[in-house]
C-alpha positions in Angstrom: 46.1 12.0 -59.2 43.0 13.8 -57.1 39.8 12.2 -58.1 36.1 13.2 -57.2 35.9 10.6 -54.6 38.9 12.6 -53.1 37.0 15.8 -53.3 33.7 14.2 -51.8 36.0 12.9 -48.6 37.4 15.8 -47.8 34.5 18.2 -48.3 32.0 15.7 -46.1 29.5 14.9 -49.1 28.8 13.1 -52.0 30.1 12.0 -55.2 27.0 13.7 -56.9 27.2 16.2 -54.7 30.6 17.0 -55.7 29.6 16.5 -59.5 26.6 19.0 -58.7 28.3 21.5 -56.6 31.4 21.9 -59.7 29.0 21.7 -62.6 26.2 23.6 -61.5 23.8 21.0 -63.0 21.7 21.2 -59.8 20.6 23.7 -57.2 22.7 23.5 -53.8 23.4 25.2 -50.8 25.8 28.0 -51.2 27.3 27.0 -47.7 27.6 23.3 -49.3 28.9 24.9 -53.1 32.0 26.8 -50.8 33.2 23.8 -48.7 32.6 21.5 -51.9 34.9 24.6 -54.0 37.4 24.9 -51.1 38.3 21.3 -50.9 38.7 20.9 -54.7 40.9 23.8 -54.2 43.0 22.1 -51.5 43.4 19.1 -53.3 44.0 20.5 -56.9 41.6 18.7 -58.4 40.2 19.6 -61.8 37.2 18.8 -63.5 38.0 17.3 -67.4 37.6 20.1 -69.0 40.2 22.1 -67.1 42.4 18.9 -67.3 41.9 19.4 -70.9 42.8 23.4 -70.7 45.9 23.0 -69.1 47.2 20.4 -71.4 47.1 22.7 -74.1 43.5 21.9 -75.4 40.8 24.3 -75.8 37.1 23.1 -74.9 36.3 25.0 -78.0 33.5 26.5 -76.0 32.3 30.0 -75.4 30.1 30.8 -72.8 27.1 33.4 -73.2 25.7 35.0 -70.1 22.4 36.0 -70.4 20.5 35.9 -67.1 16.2 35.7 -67.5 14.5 38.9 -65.2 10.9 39.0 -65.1 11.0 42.1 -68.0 12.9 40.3 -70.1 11.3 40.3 -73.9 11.7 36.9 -74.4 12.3 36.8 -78.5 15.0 39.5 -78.4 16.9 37.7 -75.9 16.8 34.3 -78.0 18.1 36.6 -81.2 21.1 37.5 -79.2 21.8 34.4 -77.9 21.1 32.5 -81.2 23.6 35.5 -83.3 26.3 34.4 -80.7 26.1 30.9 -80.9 25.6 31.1 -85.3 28.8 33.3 -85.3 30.5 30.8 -83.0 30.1 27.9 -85.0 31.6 29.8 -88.1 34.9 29.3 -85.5 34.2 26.0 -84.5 33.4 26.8 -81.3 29.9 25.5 -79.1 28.4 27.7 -76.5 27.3 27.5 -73.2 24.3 29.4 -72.2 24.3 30.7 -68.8 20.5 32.1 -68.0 20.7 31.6 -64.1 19.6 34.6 -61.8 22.9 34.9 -60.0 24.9 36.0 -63.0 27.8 36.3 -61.2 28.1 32.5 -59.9 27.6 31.0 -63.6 30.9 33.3 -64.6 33.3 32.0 -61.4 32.3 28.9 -62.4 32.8 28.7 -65.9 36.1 30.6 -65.5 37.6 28.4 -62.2 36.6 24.9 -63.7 37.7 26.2 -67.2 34.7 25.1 -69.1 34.6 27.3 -71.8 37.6 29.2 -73.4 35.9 32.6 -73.2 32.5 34.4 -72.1 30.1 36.7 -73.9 27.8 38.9 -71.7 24.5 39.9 -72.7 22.0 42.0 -71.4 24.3 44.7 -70.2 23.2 46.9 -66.8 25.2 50.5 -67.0 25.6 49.6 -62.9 26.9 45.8 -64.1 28.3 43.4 -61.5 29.7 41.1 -64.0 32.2 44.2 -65.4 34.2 44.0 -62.0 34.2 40.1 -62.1 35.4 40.3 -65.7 38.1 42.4 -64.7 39.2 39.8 -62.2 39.0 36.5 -64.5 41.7 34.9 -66.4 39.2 34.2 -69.0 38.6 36.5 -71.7 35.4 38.2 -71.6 33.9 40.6 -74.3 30.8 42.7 -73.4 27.6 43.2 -76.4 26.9 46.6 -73.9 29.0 48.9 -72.2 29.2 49.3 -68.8 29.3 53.1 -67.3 33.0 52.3 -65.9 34.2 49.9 -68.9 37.9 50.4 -68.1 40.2 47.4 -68.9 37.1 46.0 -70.1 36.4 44.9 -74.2 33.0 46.0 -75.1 31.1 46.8 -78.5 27.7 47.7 -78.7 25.6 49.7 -81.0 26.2 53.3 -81.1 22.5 54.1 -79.5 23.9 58.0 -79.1 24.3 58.1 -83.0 21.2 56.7 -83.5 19.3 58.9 -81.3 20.5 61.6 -82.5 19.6 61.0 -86.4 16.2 60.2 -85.0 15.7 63.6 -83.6 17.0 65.1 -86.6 15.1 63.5 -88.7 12.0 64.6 -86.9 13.1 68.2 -86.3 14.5 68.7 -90.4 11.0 67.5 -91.1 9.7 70.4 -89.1 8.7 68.8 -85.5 9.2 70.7 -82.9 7.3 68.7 -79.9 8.4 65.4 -79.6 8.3 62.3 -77.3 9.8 59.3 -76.5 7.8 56.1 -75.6 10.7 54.2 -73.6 10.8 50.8 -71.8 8.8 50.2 -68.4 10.1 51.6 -65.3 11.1 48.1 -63.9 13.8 48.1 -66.8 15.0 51.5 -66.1 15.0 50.8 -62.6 18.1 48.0 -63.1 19.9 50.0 -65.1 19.6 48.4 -68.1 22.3 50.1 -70.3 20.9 51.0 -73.5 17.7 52.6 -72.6 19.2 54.9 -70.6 21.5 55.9 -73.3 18.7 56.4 -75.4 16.6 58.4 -72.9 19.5 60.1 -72.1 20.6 61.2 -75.6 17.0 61.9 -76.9 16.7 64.7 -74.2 20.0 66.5 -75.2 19.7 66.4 -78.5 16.1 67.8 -78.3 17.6 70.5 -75.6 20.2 71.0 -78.2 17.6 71.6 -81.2 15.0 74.1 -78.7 12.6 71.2 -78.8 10.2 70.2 -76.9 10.4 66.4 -75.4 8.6 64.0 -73.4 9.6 60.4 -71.9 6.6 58.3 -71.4 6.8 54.7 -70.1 4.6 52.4 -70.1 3.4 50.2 -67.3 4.6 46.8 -67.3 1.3 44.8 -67.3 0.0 46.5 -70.1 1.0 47.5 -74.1 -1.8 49.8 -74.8 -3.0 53.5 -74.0 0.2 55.1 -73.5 0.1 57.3 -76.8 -3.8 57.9 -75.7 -2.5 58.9 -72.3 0.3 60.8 -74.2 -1.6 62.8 -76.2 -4.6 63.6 -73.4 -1.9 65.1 -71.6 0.4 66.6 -74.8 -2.1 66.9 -77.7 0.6 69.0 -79.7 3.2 65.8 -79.8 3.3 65.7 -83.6 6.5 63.3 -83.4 7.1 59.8 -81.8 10.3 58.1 -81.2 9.8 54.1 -80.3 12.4 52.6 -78.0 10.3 50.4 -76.3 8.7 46.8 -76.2 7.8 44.7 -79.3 3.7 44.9 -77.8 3.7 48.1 -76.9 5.3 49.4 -80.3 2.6 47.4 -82.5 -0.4 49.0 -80.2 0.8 52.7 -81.4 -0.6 52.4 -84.9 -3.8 51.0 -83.9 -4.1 54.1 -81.2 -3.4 56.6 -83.6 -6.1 55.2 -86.2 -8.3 55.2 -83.0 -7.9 58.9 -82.8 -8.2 59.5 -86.3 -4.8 60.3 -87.0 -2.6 59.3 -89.8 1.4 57.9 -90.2 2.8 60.1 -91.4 0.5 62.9 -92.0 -0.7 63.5 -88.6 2.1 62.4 -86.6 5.6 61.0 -87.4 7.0 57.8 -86.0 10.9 56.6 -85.4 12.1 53.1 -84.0 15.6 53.8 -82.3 16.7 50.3 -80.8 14.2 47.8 -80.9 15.4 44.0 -81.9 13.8 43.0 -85.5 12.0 39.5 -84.7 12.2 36.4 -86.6 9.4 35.8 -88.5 7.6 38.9 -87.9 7.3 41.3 -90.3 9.1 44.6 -89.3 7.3 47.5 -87.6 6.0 50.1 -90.4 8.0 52.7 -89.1 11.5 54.3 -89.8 13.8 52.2 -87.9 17.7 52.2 -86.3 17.4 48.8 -85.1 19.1 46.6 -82.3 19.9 43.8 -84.8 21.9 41.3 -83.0 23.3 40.7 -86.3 25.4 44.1 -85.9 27.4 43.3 -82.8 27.0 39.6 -82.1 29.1 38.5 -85.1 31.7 41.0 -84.0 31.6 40.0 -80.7 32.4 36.6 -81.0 35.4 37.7 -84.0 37.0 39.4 -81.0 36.3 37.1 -78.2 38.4 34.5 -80.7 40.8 36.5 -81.5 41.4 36.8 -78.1 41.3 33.7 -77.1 44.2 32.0 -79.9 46.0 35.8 -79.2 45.6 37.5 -82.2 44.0 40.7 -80.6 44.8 42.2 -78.2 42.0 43.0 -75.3 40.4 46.0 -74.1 38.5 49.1 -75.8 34.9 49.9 -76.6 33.7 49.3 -80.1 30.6 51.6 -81.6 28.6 50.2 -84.5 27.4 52.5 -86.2 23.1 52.3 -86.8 21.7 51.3 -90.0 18.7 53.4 -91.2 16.0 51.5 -92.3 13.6 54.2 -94.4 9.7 53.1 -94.4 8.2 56.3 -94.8 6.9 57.1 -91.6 8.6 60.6 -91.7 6.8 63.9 -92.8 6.8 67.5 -92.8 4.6 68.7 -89.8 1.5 70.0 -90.6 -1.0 72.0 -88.6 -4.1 70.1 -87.0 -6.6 70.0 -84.6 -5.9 69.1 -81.3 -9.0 70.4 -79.5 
């Protein structure tokens, strides 16, 4: 039987470098991870867990990849990770959190040494890397996100379109006819991260659709306030608001609008489309289709399992539909002045 010392002879380092190399516990070269990967590969040797996985044993683990960028909003990433890893126990299954910045590298490696029975990806990009690499993998992979080219892939996600879209009609039944949309930071745009641009995408049709007017305003990434002060210098007639944005920049826009002397929703009407409730907060005061990691998570995991002991079969995006949270926040337009 191949043992690590085996590995560690033929690859030229070792023990711990081996163990470090295979486990990812520490930081290596690449050029040391390959030759340390390659001779493992010669020899056939296999780490416990895949020992354990090809006897017929499941590690029982499911591994979440959820990679940290310098825009991440820190609580809704935890909510996402925490819904996967509540949902999982209800199987009986652990998880194993993969926040590194090479994304990529955390999947080969949980799938080649077999540490975990299946992965969940978070923190979908529409341009995603890891949706090739899942198509590759022997492991079974399910997506909370879909990916602009999702074929052969098994995603759900929440059905941002749908919620968009009752947004803007929400706004325009009550009479609005010049809207805007106060989106993430141009840093978060600029990766591609799915679900805004499905929201920016869809608010701008739907308001073409309707003959309304429609802004996109984002805000700067070192700041949360005077963007609806900037907004309405610029676009005093804006008499609806649709919040898709971050948690700081969301709670500012009341405070602004006081500042300015104008009411919610008398003087202006506000919408949250696809913001993550927080724990322990209380909810933005606003009519809300929220991101609630309780909507796909759960369901996420359900299928990853039933993938996983072959009781579904993989493949397909799942929508969920958005749940309307009513807090009064919507009005019929009504003239004022905007001198």
């Amino acid at each position: 039987m191949v043992t690590i010392e085996d590995v560690a002879r033929e690859a030229g380092v070792s023990i711990s470098t081996v163990s470090y190399a295979l486990s990812g516990k520490r930081a290596i070269s690449e050029e040391t991870r390959r030759r340390v990967v390659a001779a493992a590969e010669r020899l056939g040797y296999m780490p416990k867990a895949a020992a354990r996985a090809l006897a017929g044993k499941r590690t029982h683990v499911i591994a979440v990849t959820t990679p940290l960028h310098a825009d991440t909003d820190h609580s809704a990433h935890m909510a996402f990770a925490m819904a996967v890893t509540t949902a999982a126990r209800e199987h009986d299954f652990d998880t194993l959190l993969l926040v590194q910045d090479d994304e990529l590298e955390g999947m080969r490696r949980t799938a080649a040494t077999l540490l975990a029975d299946g992965i969940v990806v978070l923190d979908v990009a529409a341009d995603d890397a890891r949706a090739e690499l899942a198509r590759q993998l022997r492991c079974p992979v399910v997506f909370v996100g879909v990916p602009t080219d999702n074929e052969g892939l098994t995603c759900i996600d929440l059905d941002f379109e749908r919620a968009t879209e009752e947004a803007v009609e929400a706004l325009r039944t009550a009479g609005h006819r010049s809207l805007a949309l106060v989106s993430q930071g141009q840093d978060v745009i600029d990766r591609a991260s799915n679900y805004p641009l499905r929201i920016e995408r869809t608010f701008v049709a739907a308001a073409e659709r309707h003959g309304l007017e429609a802004r996109i305003v984002r805000p700067r990434p070192d700041t949360s306030t005077g963007v609806v002060e900037a907004l309405l210098d610029e676009h005093p007639d804006v008499t609806g608001l649709v919040l898709s944005t971050r948690s700081e920049v969301a709670d500012a826009v009341g405070p602004a609008l006081e500042r300015r002397g104008l009411r919610v929703p008398e003087d202006m009407s506000v919408v949250a489309v696809g913001m993550t409730p927080e724990p322990g907060r209380q909810p933005l005061p606003f009519d809300s289709f929220p991101l609630d990691p309780q909507l796909t998570c759960p369901a996420a995991v359900d299928l990853l399992v039933g993938i996983i002991e072959g009781r579904v079969v993989p493949g397909g995006v799942q929508l969920v539909p958005p749940v309307h949270q009513a807090r009064g926040s919507v009005a019929p337009v009504r003239m004022r002045d905007v001198r």
